[in-house]
TORKOL-4160 file (C-alpha; in steps of 0.2 Angstrom, whole numbers, padded with zeros to 4 digits, m for minus):
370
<pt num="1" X="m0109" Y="m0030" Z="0054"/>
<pt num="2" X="m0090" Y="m0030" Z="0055"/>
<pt num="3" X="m0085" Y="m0027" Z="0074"/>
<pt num="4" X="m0073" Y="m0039" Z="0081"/>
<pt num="5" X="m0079" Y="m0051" Z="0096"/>
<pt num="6" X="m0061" Y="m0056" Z="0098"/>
<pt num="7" X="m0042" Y="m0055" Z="0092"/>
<pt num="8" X="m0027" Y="m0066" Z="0093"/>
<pt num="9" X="m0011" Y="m0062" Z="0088"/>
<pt num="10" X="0002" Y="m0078" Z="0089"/>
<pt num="11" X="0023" Y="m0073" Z="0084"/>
<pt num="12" X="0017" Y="m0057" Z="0077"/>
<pt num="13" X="0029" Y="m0043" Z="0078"/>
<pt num="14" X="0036" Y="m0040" Z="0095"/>
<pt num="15" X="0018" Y="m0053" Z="0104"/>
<pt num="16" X="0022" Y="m0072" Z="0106"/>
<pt num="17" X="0004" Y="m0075" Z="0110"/>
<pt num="18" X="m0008" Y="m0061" Z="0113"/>
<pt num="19" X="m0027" Y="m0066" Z="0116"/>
<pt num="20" X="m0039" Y="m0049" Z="0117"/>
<pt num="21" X="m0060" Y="m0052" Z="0120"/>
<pt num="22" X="m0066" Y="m0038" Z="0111"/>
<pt num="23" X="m0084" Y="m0040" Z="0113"/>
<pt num="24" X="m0088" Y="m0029" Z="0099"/>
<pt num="25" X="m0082" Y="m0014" Z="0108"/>
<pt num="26" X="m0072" Y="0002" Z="0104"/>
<pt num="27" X="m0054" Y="0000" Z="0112"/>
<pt num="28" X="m0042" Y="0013" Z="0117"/>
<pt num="29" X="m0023" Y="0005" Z="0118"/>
<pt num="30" X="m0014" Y="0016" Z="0131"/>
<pt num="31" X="0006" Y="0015" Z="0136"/>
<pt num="32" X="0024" Y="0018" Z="0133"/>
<pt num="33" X="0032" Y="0023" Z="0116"/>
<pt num="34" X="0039" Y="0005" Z="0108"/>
<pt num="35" X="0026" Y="m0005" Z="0120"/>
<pt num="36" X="0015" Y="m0014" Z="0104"/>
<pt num="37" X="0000" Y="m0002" Z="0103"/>
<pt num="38" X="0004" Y="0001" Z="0084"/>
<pt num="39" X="0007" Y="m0018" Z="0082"/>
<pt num="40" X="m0011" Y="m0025" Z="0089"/>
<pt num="41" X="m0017" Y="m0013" Z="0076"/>
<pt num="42" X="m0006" Y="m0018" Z="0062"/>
<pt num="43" X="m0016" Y="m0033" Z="0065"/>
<pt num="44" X="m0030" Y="m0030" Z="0062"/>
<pt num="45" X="m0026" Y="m0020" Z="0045"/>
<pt num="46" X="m0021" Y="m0036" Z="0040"/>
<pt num="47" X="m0039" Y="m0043" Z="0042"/>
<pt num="48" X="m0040" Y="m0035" Z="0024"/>
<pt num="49" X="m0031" Y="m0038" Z="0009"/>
<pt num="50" X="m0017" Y="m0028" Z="0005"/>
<pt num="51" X="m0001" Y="m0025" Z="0018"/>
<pt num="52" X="m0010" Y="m0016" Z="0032"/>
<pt num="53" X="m0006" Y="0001" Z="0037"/>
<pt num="54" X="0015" Y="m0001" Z="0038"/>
<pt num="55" X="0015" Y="m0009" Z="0020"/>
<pt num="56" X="0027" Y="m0021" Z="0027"/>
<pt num="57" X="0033" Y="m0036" Z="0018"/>
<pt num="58" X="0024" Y="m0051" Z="0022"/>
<pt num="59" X="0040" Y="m0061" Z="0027"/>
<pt num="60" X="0044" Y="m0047" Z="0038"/>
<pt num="61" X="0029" Y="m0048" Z="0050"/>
<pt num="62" X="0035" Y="m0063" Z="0064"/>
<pt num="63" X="0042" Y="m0062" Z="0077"/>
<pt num="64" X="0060" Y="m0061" Z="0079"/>
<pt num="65" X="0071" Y="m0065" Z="0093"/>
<pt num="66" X="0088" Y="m0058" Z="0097"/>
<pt num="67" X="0103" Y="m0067" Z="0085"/>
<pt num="68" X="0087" Y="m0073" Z="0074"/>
<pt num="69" X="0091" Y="m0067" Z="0054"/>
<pt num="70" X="0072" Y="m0071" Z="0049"/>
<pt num="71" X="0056" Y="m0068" Z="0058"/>
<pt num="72" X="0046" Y="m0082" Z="0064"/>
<pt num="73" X="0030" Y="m0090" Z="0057"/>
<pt num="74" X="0016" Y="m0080" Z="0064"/>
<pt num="75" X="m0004" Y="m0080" Z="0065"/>
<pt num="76" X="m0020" Y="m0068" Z="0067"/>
<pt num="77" X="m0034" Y="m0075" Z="0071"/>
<pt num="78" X="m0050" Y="m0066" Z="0074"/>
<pt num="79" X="m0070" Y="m0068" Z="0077"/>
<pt num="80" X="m0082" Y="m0055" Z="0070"/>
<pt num="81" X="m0100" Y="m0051" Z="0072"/>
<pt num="82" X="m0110" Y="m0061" Z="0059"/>
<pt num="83" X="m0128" Y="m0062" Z="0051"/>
<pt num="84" X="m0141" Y="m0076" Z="0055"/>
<pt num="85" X="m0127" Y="m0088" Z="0053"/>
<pt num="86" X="m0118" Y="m0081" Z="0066"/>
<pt num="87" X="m0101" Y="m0075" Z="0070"/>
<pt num="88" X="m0088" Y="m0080" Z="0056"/>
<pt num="89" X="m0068" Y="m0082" Z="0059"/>
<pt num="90" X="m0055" Y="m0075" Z="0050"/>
<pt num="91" X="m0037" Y="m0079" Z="0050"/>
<pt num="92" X="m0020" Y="m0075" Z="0042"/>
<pt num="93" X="m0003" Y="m0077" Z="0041"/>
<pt num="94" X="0012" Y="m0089" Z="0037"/>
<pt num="95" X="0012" Y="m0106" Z="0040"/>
<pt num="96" X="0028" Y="m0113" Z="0049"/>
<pt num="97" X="0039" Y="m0123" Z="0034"/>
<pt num="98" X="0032" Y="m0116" Z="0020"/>
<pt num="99" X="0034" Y="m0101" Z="0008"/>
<pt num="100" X="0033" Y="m0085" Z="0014"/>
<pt num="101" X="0016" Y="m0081" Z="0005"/>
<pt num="102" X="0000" Y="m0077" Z="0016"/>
<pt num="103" X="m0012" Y="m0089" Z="0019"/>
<pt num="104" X="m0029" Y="m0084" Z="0023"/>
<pt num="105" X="m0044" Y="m0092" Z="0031"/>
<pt num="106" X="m0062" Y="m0089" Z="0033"/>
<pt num="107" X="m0071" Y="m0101" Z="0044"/>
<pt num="108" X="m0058" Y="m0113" Z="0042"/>
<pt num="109" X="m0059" Y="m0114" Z="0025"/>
<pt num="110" X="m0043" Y="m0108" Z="0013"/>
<pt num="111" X="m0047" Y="m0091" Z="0004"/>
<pt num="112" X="m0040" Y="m0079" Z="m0008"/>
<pt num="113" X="m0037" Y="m0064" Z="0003"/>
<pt num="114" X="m0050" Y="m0053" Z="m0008"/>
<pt num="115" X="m0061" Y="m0062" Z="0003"/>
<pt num="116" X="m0058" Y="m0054" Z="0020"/>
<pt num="117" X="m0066" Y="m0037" Z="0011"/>
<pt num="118" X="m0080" Y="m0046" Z="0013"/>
<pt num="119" X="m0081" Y="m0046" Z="0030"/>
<pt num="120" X="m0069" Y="m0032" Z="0036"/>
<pt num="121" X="m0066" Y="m0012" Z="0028"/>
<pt num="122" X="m0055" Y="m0007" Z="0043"/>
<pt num="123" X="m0050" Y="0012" Z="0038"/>
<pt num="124" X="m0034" Y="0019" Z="0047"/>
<pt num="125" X="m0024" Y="0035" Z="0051"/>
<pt num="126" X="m0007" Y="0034" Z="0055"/>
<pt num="127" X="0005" Y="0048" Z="0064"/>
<pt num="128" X="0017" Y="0048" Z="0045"/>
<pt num="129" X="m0002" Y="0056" Z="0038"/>
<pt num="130" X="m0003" Y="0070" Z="0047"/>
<pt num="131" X="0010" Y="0078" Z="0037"/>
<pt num="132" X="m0002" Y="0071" Z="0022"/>
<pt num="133" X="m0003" Y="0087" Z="0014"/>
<pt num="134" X="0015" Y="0093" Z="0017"/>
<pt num="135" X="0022" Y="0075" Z="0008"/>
<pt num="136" X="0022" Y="0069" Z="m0010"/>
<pt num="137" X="0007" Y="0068" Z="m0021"/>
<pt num="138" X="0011" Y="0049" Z="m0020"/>
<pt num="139" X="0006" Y="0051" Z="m0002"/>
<pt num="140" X="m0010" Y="0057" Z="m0005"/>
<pt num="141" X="m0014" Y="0044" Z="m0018"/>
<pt num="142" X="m0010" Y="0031" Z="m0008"/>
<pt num="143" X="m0023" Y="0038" Z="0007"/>
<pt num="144" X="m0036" Y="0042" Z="m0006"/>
<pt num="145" X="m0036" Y="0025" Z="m0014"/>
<pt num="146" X="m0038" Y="0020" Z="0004"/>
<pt num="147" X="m0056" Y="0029" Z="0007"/>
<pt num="148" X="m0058" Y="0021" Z="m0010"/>
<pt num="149" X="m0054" Y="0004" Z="m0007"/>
<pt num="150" X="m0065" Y="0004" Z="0008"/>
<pt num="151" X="m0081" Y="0009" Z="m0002"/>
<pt num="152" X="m0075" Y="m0002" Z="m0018"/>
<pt num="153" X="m0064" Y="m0017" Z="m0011"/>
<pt num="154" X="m0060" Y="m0020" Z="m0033"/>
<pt num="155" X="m0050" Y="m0002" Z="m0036"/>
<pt num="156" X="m0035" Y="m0011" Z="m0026"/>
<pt num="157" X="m0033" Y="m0024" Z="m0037"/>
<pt num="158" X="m0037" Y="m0013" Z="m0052"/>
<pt num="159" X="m0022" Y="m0003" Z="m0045"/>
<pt num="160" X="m0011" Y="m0018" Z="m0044"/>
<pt num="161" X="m0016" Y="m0022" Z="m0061"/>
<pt num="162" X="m0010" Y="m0005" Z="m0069"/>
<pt num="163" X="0006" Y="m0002" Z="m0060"/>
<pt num="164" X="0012" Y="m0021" Z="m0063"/>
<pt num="165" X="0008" Y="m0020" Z="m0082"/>
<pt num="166" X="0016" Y="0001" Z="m0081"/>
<pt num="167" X="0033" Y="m0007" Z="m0072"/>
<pt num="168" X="0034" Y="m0021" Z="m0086"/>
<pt num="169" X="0030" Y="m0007" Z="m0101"/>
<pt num="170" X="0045" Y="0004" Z="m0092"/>
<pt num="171" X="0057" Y="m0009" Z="m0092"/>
<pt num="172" X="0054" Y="m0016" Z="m0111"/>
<pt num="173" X="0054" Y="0001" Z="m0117"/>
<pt num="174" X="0071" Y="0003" Z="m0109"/>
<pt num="175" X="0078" Y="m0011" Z="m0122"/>
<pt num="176" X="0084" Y="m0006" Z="m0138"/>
<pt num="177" X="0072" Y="m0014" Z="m0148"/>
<pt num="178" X="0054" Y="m0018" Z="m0140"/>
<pt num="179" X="0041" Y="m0028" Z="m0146"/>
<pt num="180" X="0029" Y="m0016" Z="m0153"/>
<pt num="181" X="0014" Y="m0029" Z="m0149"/>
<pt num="182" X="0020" Y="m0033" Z="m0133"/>
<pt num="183" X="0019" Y="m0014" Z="m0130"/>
<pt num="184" X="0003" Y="m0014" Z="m0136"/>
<pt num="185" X="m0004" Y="m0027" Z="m0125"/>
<pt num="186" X="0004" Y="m0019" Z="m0110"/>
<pt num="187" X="m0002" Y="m0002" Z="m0114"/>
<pt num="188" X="m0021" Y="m0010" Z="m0116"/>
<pt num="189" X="m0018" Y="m0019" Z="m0099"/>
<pt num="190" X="m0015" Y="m0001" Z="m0091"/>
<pt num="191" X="m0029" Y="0007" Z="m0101"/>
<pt num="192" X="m0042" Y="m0005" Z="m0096"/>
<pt num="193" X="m0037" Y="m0004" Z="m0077"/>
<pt num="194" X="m0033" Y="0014" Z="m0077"/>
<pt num="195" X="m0048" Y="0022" Z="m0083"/>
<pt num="196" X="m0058" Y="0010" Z="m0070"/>
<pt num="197" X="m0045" Y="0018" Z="m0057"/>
<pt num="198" X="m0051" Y="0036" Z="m0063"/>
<pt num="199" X="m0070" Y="0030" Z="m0062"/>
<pt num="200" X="m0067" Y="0024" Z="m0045"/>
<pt num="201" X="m0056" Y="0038" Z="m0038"/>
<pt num="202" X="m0069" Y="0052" Z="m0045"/>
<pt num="203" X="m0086" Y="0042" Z="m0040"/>
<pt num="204" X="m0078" Y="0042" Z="m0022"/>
<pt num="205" X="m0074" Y="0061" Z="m0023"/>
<pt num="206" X="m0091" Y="0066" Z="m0026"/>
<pt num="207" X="m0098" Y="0055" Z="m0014"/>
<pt num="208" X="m0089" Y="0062" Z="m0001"/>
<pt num="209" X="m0091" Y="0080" Z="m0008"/>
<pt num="210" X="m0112" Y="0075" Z="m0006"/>
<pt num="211" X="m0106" Y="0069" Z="0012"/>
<pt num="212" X="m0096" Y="0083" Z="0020"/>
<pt num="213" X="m0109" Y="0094" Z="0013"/>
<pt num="214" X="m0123" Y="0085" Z="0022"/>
<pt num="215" X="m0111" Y="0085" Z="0039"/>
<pt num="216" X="m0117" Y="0097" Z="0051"/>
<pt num="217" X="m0112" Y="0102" Z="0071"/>
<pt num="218" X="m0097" Y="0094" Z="0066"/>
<pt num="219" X="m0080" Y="0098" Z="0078"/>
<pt num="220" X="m0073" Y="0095" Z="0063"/>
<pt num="221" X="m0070" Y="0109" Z="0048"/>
<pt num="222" X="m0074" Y="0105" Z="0032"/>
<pt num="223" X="m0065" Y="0099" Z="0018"/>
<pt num="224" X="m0067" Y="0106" Z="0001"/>
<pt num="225" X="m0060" Y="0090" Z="m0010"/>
<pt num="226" X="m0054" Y="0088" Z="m0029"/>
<pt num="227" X="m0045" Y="0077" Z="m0041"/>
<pt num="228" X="m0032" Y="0086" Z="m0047"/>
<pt num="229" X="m0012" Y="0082" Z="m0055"/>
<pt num="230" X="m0010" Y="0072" Z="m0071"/>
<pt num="231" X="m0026" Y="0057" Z="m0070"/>
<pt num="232" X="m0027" Y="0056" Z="m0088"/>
<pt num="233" X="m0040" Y="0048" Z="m0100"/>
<pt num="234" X="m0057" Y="0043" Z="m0093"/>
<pt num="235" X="m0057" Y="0030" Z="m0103"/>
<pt num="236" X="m0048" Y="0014" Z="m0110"/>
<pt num="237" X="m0049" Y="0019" Z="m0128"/>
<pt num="238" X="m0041" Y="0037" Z="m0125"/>
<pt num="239" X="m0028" Y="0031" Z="m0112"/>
<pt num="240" X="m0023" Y="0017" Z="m0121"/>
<pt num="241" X="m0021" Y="0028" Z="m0137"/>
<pt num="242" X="m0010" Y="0043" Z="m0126"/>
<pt num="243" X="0001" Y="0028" Z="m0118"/>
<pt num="244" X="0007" Y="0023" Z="m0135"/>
<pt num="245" X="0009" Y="0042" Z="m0143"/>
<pt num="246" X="0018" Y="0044" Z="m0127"/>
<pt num="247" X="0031" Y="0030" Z="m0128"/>
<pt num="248" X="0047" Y="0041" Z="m0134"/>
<pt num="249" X="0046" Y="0054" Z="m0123"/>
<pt num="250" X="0043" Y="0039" Z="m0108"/>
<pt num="251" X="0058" Y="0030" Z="m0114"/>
<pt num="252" X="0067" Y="0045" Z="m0113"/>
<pt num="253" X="0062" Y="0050" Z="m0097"/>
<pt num="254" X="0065" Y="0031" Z="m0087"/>
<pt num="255" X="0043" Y="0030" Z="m0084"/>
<pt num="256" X="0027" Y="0034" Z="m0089"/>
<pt num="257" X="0027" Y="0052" Z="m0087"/>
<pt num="258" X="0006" Y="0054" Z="m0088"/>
<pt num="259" X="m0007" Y="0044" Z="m0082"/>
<pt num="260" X="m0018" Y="0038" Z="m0065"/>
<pt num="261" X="m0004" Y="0036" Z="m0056"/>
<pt num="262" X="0002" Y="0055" Z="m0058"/>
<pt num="263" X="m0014" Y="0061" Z="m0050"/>
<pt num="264" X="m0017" Y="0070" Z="m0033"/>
<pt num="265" X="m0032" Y="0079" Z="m0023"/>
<pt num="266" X="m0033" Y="0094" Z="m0016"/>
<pt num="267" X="m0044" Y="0100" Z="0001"/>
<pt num="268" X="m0046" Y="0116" Z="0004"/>
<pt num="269" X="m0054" Y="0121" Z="0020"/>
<pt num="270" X="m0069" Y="0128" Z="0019"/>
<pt num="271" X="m0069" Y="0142" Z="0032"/>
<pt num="272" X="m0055" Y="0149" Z="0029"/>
<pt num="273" X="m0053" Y="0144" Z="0009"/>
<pt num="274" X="m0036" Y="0142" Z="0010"/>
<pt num="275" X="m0026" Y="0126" Z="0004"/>
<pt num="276" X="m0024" Y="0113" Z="0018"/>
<pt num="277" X="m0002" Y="0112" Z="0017"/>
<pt num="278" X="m0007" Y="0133" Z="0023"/>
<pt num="279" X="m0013" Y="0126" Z="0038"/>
<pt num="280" X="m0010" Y="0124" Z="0054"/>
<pt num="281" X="m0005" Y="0107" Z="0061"/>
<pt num="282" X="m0020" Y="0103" Z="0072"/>
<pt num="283" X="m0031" Y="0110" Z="0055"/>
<pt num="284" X="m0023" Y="0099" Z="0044"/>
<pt num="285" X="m0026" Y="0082" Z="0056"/>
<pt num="286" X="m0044" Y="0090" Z="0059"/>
<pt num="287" X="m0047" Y="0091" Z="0039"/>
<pt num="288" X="m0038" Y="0072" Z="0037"/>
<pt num="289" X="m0052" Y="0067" Z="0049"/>
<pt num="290" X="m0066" Y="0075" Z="0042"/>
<pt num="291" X="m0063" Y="0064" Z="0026"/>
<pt num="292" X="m0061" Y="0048" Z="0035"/>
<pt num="293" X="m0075" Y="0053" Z="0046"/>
<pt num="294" X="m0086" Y="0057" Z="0031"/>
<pt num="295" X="m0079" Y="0039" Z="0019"/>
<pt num="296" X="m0086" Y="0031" Z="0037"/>
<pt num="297" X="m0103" Y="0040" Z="0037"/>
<pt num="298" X="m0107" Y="0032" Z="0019"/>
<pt num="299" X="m0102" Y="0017" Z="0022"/>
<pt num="300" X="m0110" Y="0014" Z="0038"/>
<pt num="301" X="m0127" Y="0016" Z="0030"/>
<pt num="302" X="m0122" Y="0006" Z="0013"/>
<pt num="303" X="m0133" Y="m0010" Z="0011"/>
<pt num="304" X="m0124" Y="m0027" Z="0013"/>
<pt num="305" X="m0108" Y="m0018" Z="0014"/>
<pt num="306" X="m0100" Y="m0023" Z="0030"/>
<pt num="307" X="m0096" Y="m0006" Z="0043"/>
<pt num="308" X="m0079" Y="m0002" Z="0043"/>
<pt num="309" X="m0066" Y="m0003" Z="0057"/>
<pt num="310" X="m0057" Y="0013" Z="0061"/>
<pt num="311" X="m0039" Y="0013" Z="0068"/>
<pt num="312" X="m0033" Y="0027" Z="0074"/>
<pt num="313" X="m0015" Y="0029" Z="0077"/>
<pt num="314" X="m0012" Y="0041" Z="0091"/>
<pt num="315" X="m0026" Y="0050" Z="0088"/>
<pt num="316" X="m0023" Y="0064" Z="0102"/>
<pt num="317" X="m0009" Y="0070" Z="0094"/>
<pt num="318" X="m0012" Y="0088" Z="0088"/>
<pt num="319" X="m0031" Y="0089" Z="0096"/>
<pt num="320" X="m0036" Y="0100" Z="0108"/>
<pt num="321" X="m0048" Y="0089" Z="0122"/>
<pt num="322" X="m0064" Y="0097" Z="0112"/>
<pt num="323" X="m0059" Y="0089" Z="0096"/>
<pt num="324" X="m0055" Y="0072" Z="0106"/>
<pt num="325" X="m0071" Y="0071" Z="0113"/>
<pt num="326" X="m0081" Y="0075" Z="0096"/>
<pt num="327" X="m0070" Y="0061" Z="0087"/>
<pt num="328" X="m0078" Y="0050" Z="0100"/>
<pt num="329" X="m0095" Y="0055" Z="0100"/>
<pt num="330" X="m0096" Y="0056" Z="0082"/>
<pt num="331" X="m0091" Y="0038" Z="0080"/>
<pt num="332" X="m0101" Y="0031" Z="0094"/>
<pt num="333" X="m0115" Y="0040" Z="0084"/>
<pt num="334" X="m0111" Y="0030" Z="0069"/>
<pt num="335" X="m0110" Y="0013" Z="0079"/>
<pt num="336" X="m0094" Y="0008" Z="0071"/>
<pt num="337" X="m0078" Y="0002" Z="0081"/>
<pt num="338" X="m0064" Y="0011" Z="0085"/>
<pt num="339" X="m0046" Y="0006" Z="0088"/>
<pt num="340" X="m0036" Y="0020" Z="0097"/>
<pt num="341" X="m0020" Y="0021" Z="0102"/>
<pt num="342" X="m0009" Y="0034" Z="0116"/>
<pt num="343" X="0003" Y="0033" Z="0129"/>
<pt num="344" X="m0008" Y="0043" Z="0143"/>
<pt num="345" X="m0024" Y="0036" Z="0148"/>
<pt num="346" X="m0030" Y="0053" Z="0153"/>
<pt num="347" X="m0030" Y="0060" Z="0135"/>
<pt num="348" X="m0046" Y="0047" Z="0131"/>
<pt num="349" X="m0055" Y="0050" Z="0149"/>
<pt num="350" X="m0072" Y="0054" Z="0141"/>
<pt num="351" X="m0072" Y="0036" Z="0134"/>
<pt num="352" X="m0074" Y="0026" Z="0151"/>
<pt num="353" X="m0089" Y="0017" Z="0150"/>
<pt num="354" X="m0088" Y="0020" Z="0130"/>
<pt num="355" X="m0074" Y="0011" Z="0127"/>
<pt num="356" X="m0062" Y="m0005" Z="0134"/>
<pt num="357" X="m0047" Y="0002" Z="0141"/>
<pt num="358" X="m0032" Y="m0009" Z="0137"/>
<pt num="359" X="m0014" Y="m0004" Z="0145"/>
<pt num="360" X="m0001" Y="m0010" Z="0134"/>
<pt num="361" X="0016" Y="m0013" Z="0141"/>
<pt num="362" X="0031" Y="m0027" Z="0141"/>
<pt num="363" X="0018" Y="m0039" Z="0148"/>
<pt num="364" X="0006" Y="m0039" Z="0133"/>
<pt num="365" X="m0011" Y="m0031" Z="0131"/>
<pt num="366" X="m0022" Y="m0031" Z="0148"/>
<pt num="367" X="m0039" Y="m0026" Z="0149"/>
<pt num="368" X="m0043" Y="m0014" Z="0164"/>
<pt num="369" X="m0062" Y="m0015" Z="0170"/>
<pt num="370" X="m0074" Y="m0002" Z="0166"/>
């Protein structure tokens, strides 16, 4: 299990303390535009490693007061449903008086942050992805490795891996003279992690392929997905060996012009059979959900994997009531927790009784009784 019992969120963003007992339950965060909705589930991205869901700069996080040049130290903490040892804590942030490098914390105990995907998978959508399939192929990458990340918590640091080693091999090629064995190494570096990249990325296509396929009396149409765009090699041999043929023409050009991190995926929907950027704008946020709705079907039912947490960023935007209500149902179905936020109350009225309703305003957070 991974629902959250509780959160607390200390100099975080625009919250100097803000204490939330969850009890495991689904929340729907309702109020004005700039009240902190987004904020609280910021938050909880962070509960994995990575730079949650606004890829902000960890430094940039606290809480800042007017005249204030730097933001203060902050803190999440959070208690989650455990196994026969019961529940476990989690907490991150930076301490006040030291470095600006995140700290984390499971059970009291300092962690590397890799650890937290051991306990949390929390999968988001965000308002900036519903134009996902109208933005760059960088866009798409970056939400696919998400679905990725959340079945495979290693592909993030495998990712990591080849774009640090990709920036150091543009920048010696740039000199005048580069060490020939140091771009050697550098290109193994990116061959090694890259082809795992590609294993990951296309293992999780056809999984969710096998998925949507299965999906039936879904509200949601389906989504017909591919790898497509430049991926390269499969393997570390051939990638490595394509990296170092390629190395003029990339010095030339300022960057590796061929590779994992050229790729891109296509959906099609499947009724219609036409490419998901010819859709209409309700469409296209219906297909976004059918692929995180389908990543969240599989890993509900994976074996010591822990269910994911789904955060969804004003949600009703571009869903008609029918569509609303499904997204409910089907999660409730799954038994996983949900985060969603709105500024109208009314637009999530078939979740009384589901869900905790929590108004959000310039008072905090406050938890209105079922």
């Amino acid at each position: 299990m991974s629902a959250l019992l509780s959160l607390t969120l200390t100099d975080f963003r625009s919250y100097e303390r803000a204490p939330l007992a969850l009890a495991g339950r689904s929340v729907v965060l309702f109020g004005p535009n700039g009240a902190g909705k987004t904020n609280l589930l910021e938050a909880i991205s962070l509960l994995s490693p990575g730079r949650g869901l606004r890829g902000a700069a960890i430094a940039d996080l606290g809480r800042r007061l007017p005249g204030e040049a730097v933001g203060r130290a902050w803190a999440i903490s959070a208690v989650l449903e455990g196994g026969e040892g019961g529940p476990i804590q989690l907490g991150t942030g930076i301490e006040a008086g030291g470095a600006s490098r995140r700290t984390v914390r499971v059970d009291g105990v300092s962690a590397p942050p890799a650890r937290l995907a051991e306990h949390v998978r929390p999968m988001w959508l965000t308002p900036a992805q519903d134009r996902l399939f109208l933005e760059s192929a960088g866009e798409r990458r970056r939400f696919f490795d998400r679905l990725v990340f959340a079945a495979e918590p290693d592909h993030a640091a495998h990712v990591g891996a080849y774009d640090t080693a990709m920036r150091e091999r543009t920048r010696l090629l740039a000199e005048e003279d580069p060490d020939p064995a140091w771009l050697s190494a550098l290109e193994a570096r990116m061959g090694e992690a890259g082809a795992l990249m590609v294993v990951a990325r296309t293992r999780t296509v056809h999984a969710l392929r096998a998925e949507i396929e299965a999906r039936t009396g879904s509200a949601f149409p389906k989504a017909q997905v591919a790898l497509a765009g430049e991926f390269g090699a499969t393997d570390r041999e051939a990638l490595t060996a394509n990296l170092a043929a390629a190395r003029a023409r990339d010095a030339a050009a300022g960057r590796a012009l061929a590779g994992p991190h050229r790729g891109d995926i296509d959906v099609i929907h499947a009724t219609h059979g036409r490419p998901a950027a010819e859709c209409s704008t309700g469409e296209q946020k219906a297909l976004i959900l059918n692929l995180v709705l389908a990543q969240a079907t599989r890993l509900s039912r994976a074996k010591d994997t822990p269910n994911p947490v789904v955060l969804l960023d004003e949600v009703a935007a571009h869903l008609d009531a029918r569509r609303r209500e499904a997204l409910a149902d089907e999660i409730a179905a799954l038994g996983l927790q949900s985060f969603m936020t709105g500024t109208d109350q009314a637009l999530f009225d078939h979740l009384k009784g589901r869900a905790l309703m929590v108004r959000v305003d310039a008072a905090g957070p406050t938890i209105l009784e079922d």
